[in-house]
C-alpha beads as a LAMMPS data file, in Angstrom:
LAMMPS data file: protein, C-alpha beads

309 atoms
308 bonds

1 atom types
1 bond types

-500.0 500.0 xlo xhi
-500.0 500.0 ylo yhi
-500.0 500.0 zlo zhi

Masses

1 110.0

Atoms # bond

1 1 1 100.980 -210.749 -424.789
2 1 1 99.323 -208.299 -421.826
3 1 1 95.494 -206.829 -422.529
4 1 1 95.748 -203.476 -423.442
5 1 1 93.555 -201.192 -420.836
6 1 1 90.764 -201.568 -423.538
7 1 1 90.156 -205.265 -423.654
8 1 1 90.655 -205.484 -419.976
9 1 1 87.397 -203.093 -419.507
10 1 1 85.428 -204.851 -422.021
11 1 1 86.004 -208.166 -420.692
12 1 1 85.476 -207.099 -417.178
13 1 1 82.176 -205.677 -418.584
14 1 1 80.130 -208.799 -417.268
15 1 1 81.644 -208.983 -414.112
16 1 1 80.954 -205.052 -413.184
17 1 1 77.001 -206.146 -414.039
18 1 1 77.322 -208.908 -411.656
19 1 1 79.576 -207.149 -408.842
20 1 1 76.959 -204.322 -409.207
21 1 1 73.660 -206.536 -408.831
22 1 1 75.399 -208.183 -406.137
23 1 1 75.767 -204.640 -404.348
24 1 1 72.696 -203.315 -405.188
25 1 1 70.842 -206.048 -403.093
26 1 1 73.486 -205.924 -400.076
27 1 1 73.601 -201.949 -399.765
28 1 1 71.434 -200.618 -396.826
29 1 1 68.919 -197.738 -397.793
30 1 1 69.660 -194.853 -395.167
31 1 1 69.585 -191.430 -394.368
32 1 1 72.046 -188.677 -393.186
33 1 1 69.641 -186.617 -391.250
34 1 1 68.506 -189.762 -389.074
35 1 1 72.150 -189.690 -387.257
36 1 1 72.351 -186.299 -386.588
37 1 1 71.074 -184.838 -382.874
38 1 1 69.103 -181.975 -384.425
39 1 1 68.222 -180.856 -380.990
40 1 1 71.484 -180.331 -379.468
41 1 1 72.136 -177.164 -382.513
42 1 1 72.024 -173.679 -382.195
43 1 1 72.704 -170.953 -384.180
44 1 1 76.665 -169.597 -384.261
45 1 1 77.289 -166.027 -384.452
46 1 1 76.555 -163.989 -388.168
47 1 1 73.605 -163.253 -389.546
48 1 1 71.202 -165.716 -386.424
49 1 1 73.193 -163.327 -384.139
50 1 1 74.385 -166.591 -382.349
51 1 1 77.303 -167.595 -379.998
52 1 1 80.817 -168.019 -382.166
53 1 1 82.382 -171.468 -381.756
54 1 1 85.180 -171.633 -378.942
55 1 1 87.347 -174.932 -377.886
56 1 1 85.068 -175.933 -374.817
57 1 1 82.145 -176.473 -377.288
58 1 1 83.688 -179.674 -378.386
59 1 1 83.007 -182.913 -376.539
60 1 1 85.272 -185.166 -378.678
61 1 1 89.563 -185.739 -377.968
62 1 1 91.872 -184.131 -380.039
63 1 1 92.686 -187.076 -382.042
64 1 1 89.620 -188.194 -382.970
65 1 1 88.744 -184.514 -383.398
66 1 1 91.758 -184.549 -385.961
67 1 1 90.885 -187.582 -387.773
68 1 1 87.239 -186.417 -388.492
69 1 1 88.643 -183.488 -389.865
70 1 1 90.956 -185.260 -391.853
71 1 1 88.156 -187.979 -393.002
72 1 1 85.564 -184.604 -393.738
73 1 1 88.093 -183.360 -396.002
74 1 1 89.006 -186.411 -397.778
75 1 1 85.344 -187.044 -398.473
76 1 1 84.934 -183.225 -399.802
77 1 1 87.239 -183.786 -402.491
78 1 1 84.380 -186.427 -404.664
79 1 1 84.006 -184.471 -407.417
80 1 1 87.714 -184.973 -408.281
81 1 1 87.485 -188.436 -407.125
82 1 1 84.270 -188.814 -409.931
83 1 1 86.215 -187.462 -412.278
84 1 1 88.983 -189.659 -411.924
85 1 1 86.716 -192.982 -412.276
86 1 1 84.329 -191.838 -414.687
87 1 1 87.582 -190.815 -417.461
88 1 1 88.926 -194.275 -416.241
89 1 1 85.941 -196.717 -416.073
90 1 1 83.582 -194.267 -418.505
91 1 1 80.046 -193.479 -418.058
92 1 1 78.359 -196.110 -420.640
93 1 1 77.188 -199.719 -419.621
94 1 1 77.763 -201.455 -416.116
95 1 1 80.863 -199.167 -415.634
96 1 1 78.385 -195.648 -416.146
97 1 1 75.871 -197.343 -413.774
98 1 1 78.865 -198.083 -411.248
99 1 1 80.343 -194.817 -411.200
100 1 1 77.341 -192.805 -410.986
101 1 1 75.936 -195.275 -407.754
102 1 1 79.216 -195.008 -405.988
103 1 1 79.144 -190.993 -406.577
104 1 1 75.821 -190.948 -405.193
105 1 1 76.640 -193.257 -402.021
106 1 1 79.637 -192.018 -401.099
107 1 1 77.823 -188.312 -401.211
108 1 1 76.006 -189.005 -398.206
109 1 1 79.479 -189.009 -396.440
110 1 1 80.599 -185.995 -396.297
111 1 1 76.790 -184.578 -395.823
112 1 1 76.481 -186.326 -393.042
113 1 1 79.884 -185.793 -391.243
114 1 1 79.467 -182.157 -391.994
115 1 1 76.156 -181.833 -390.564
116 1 1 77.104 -183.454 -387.461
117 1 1 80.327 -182.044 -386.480
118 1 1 78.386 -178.387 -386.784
119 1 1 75.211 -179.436 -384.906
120 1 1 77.488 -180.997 -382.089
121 1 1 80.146 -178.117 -382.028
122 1 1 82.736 -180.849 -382.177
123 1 1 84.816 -178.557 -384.628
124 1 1 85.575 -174.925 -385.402
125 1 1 83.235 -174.204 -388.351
126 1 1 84.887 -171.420 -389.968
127 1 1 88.392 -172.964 -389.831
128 1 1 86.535 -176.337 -391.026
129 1 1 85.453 -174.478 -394.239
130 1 1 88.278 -173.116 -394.934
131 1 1 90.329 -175.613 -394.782
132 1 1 88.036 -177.365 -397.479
133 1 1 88.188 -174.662 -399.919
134 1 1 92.044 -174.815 -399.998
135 1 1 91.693 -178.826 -399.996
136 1 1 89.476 -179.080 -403.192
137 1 1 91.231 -176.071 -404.973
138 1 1 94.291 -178.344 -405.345
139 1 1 91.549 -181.502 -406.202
140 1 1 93.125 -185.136 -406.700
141 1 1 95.019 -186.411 -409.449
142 1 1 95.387 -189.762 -409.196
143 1 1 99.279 -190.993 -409.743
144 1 1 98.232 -194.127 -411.651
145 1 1 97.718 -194.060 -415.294
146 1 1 96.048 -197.884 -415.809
147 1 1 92.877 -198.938 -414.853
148 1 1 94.409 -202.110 -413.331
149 1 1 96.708 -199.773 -410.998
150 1 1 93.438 -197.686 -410.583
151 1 1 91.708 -200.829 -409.346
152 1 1 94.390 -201.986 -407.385
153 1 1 94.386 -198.632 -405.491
154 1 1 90.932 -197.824 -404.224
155 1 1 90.535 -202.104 -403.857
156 1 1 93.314 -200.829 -400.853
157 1 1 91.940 -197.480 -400.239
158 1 1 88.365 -198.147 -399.855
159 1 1 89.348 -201.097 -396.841
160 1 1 91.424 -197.665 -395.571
161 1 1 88.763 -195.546 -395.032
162 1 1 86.908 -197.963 -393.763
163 1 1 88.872 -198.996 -391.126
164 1 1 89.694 -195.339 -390.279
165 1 1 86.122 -194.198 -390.118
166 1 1 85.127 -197.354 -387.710
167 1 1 88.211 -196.365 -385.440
168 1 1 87.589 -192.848 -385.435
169 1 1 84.432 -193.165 -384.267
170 1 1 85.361 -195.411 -381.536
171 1 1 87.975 -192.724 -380.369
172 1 1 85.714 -190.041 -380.165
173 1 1 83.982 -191.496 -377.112
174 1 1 80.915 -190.070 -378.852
175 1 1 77.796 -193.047 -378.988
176 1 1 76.356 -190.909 -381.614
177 1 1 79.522 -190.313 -383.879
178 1 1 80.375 -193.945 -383.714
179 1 1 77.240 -194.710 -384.752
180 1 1 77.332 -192.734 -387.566
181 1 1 80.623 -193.152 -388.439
182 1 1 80.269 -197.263 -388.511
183 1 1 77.112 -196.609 -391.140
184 1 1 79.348 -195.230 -393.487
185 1 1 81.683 -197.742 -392.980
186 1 1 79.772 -200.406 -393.646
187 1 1 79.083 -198.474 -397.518
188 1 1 83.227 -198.486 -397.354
189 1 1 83.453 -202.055 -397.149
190 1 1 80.560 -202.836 -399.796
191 1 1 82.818 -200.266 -402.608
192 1 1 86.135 -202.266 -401.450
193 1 1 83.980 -205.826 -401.944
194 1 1 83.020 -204.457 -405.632
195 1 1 86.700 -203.561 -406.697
196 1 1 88.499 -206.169 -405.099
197 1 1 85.995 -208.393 -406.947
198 1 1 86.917 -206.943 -409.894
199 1 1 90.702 -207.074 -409.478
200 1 1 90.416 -211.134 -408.553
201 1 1 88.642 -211.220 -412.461
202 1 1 91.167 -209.358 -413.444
203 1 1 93.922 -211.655 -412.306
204 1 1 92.130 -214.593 -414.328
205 1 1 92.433 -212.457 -417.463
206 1 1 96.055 -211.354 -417.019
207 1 1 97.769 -212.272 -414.026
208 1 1 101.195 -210.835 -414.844
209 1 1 100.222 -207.099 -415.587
210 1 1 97.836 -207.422 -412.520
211 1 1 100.609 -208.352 -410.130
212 1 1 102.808 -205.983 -411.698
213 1 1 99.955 -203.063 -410.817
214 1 1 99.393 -204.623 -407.232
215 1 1 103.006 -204.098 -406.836
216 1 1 103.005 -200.629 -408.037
217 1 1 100.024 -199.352 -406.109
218 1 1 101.311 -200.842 -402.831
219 1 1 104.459 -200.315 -402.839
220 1 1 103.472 -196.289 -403.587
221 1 1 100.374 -196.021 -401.307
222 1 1 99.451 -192.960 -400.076
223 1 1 95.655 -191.999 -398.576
224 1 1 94.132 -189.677 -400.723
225 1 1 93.935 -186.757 -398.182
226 1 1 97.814 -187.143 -397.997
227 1 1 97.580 -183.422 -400.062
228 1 1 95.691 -181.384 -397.594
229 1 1 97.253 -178.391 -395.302
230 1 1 99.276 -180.270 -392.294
231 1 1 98.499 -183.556 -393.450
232 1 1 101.722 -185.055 -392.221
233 1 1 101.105 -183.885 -388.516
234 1 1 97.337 -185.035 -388.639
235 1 1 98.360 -188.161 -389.545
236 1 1 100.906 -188.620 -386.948
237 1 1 98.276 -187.420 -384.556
238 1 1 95.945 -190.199 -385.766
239 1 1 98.818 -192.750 -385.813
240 1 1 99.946 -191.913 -382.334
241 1 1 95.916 -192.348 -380.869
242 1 1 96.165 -195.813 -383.163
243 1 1 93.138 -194.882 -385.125
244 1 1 95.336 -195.679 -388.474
245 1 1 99.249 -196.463 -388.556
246 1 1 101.052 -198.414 -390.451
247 1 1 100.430 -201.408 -388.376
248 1 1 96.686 -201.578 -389.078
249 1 1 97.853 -200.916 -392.798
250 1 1 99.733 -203.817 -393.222
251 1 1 97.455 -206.314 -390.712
252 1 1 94.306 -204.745 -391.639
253 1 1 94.487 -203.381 -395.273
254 1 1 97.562 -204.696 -397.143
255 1 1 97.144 -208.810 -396.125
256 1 1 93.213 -209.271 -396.137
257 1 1 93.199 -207.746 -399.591
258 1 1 96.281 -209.459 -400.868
259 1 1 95.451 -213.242 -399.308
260 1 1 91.830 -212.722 -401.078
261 1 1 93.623 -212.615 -404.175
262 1 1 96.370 -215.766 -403.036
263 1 1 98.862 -213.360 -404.327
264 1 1 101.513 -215.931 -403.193
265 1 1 99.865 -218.813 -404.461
266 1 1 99.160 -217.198 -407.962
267 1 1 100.693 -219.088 -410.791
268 1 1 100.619 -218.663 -414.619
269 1 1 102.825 -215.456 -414.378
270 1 1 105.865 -214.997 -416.622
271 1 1 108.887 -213.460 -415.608
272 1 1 107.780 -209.736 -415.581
273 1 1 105.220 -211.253 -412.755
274 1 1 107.258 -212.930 -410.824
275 1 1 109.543 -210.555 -410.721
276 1 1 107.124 -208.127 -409.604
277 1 1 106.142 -210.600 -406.846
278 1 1 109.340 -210.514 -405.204
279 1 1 109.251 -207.025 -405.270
280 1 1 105.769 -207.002 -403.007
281 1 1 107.068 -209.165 -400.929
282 1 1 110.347 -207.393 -399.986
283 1 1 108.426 -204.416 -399.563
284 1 1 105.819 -206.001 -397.102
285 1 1 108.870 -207.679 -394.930
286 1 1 110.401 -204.160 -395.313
287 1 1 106.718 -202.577 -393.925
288 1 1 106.780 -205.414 -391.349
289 1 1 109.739 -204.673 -389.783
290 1 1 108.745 -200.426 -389.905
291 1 1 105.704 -201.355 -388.501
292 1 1 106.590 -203.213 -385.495
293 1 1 109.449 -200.786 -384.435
294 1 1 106.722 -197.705 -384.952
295 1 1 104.578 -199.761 -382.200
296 1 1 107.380 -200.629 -379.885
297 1 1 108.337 -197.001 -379.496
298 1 1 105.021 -195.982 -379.139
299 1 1 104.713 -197.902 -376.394
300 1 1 107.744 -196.595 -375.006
301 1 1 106.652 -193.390 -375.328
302 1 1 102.772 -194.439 -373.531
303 1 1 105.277 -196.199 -370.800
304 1 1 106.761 -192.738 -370.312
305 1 1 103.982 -190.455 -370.037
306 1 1 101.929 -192.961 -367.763
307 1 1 105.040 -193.054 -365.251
308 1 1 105.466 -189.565 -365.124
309 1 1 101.823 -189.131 -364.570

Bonds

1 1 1 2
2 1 2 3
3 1 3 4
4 1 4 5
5 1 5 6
6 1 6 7
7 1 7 8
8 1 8 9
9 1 9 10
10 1 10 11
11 1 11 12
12 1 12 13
13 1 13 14
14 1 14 15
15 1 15 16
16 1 16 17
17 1 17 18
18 1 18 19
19 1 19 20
20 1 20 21
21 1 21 22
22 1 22 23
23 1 23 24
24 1 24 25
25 1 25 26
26 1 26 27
27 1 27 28
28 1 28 29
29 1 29 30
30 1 30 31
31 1 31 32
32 1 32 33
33 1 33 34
34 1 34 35
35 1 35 36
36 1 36 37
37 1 37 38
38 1 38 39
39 1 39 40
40 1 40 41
41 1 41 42
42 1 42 43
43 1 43 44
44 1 44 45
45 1 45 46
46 1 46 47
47 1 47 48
48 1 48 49
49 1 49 50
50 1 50 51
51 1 51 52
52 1 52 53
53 1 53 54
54 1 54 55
55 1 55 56
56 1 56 57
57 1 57 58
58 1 58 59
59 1 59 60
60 1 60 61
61 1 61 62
62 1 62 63
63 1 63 64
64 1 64 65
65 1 65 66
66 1 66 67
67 1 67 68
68 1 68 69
69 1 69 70
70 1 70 71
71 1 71 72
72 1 72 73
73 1 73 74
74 1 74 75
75 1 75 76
76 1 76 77
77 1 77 78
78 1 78 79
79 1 79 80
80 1 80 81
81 1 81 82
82 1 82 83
83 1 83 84
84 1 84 85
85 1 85 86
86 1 86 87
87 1 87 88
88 1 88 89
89 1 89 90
90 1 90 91
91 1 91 92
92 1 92 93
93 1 93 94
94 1 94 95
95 1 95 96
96 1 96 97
97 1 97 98
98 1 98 99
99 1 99 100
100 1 100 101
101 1 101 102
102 1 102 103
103 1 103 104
104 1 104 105
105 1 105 106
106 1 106 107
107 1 107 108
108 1 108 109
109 1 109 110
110 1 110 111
111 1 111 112
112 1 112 113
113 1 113 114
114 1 114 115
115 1 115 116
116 1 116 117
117 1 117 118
118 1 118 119
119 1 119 120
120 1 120 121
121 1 121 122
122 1 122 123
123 1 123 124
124 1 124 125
125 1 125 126
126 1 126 127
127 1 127 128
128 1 128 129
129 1 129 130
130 1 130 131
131 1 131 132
132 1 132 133
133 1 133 134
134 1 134 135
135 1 135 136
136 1 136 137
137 1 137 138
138 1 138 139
139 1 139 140
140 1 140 141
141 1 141 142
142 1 142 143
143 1 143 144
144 1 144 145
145 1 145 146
146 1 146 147
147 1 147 148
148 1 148 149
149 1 149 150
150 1 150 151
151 1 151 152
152 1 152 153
153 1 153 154
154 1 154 155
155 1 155 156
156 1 156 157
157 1 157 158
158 1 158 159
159 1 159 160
160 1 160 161
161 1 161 162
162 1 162 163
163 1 163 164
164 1 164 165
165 1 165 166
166 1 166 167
167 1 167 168
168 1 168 169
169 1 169 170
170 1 170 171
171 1 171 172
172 1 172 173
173 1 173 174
174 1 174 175
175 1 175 176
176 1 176 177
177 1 177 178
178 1 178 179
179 1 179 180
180 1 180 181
181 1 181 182
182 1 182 183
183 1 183 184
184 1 184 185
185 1 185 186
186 1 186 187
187 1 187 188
188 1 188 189
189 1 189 190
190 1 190 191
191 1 191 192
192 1 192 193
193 1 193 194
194 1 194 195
195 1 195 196
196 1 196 197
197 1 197 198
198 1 198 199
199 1 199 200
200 1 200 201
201 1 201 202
202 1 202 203
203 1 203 204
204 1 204 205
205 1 205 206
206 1 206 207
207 1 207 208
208 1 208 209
209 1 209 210
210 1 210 211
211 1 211 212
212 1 212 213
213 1 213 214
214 1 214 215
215 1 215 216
216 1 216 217
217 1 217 218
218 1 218 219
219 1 219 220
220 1 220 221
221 1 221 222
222 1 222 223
223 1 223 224
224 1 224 225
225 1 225 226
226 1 226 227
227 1 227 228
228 1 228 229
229 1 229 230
230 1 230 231
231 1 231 232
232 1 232 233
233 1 233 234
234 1 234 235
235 1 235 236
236 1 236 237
237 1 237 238
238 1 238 239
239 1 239 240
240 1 240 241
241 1 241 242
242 1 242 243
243 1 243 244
244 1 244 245
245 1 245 246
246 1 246 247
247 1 247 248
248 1 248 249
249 1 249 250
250 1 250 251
251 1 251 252
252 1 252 253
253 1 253 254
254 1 254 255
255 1 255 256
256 1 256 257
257 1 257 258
258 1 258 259
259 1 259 260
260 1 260 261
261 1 261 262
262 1 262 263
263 1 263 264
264 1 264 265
265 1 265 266
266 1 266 267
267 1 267 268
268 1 268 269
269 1 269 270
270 1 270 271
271 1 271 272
272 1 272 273
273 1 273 274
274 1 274 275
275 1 275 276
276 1 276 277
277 1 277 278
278 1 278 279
279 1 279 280
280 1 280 281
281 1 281 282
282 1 282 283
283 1 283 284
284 1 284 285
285 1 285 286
286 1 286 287
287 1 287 288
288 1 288 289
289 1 289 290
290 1 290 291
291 1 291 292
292 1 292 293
293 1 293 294
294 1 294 295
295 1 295 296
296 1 296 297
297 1 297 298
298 1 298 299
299 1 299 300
300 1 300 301
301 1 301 302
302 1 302 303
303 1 303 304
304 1 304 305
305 1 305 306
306 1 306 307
307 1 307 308
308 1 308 309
């Protein structure tokens, strides 16, 4: 008979203390305002009677331009994001003292994006605010009602963001944004570490409802930004510069997580499981086959413009 959601965050209990003592001693004390070029500001026009922001100012290619805008916004929307894992996980116990650490880590984020795309005069900063008030007015509601799909998802979407933040800073041609942008990172991959710790627990404790919520969450994935103003452009944009596509989804995101938690290998599961399984895996060889046909035409289309160039 499955766990209800209840027993399943009681008896992971434990294993958040341990996951979060574990993270506690790995996580890296830092500060936002030591990777931001102070010097290189000056005041925009308004009150400081400044010079307004104009294309030239920026230093940084469209693309990667794009997918720090796209990565800002996503960040912007944590108080949603709290709210979702604190009415999930609650805010007694191990779980409380989780939630409340990864609120305050994942803070320094968007601070520190922010303060460095102004100071820089990568972006427009009036369109850049903007664009955040409409993006947190509609907030995030997450699309998964269980705590195991709610693992399940941000064991995935954490690994995202991480790999989009390291790429986008590499894009940007910018030694001070990849710099900054592989520090927060590296706090990406320590969240991802915590819940995909917790979903291998979970698997010991009911391995049939877990698969079944693996399958849902990947088969259904979608980035959490996926509801902000031209989101399906920007993220062709991104795809096209091969910052994030759907290749480095299912290489870099999909398989590490899944082959941590021998997914394949997993036995003990009765027939809702396995049937769930199958379902994962003829939706990765389904992703495999998008995948690779998205990169060949890419490179068809690279081929194109470099010969007419």
């Amino acid at each position: 008979m499955a766990m209800t959601q209840t027993e399943l965050l009681h008896e992971l209990e434990p294993v958040v203390a341990t996951e979060l003592d574990r993270h506690e001693k790995m996580a890296k004390e830092w500060f936002p305002h030591e990777y931001i070029p102070w010097s290189e500001g000056r005041d925009f026009d308004g009150i400081y009677g400044g010079e307004a922001w104009q294309e030239g100012d920026s230093k940084i290619p469209e693309a990667a331009r794009v997918s720090l805008i796209v990565n800002l916004l996503t960040e912007d929307n944590l108080p949603s994001y709290h709210h979702e894992i604190a009415t999930t996980f609650g805010r007694d116990g191990a779980w409380g003292t989780w939630v409340h650490r990864w609120t305050a880590e994942e803070g320094r984020h968007g601070t520190a994006i922010r303060d460095y795309l102004t100071v820089t005069r990568a972006v427009d900063p009036v369109a850049l605010e903007r664009a955040r008030i409409r993006h947190m007015e509609s907030g995030f509601v997450s699309e998964y009602g269980t705590m195991l799909q709610q693992l399940a998802y941000v064991s995935f979407q954490e690994l995202a963001t991480r790999i989009s933040h390291r790429n986008t800073g590499r894009a940007s041609g910018d030694a001070g944004c990849e710099r900054l942008l592989a520090r927060i990172a590296a706090d990406e991959n320590l969240h991802m570490l915590f819940y995909r710790n917790l979903l291998k627990a979970a698997f010991e404790l009911d391995p049939s409802q877990t698969m079944r919520s693996v399958t849902d969450v990947v088969t259904t994935f979608q980035m959490p930004g996926q509801g902000m103003d031209g989101f399906a452009r920007k993220a062709m944009i991104i795809a096209n510069e091969g910052i994030y596509d759907l290749r480095l989804h299912l290489d870099d995101v999909l398989m590490p997580v899944l082959r941590q938690w021998s997914i394949f290998d997993k036995t003990g599961l009765d027939g809702e499981g396995e049937k769930a399984r199958e379902e994962l895996a003829a939706f990765l060889a389904r992703t495999e086959a998008t995948a690779a046909r998205f990169v060949e035409r890419r490179e068809e289309r690279r081929a194109r413009i470099a010969a007419r160039q």
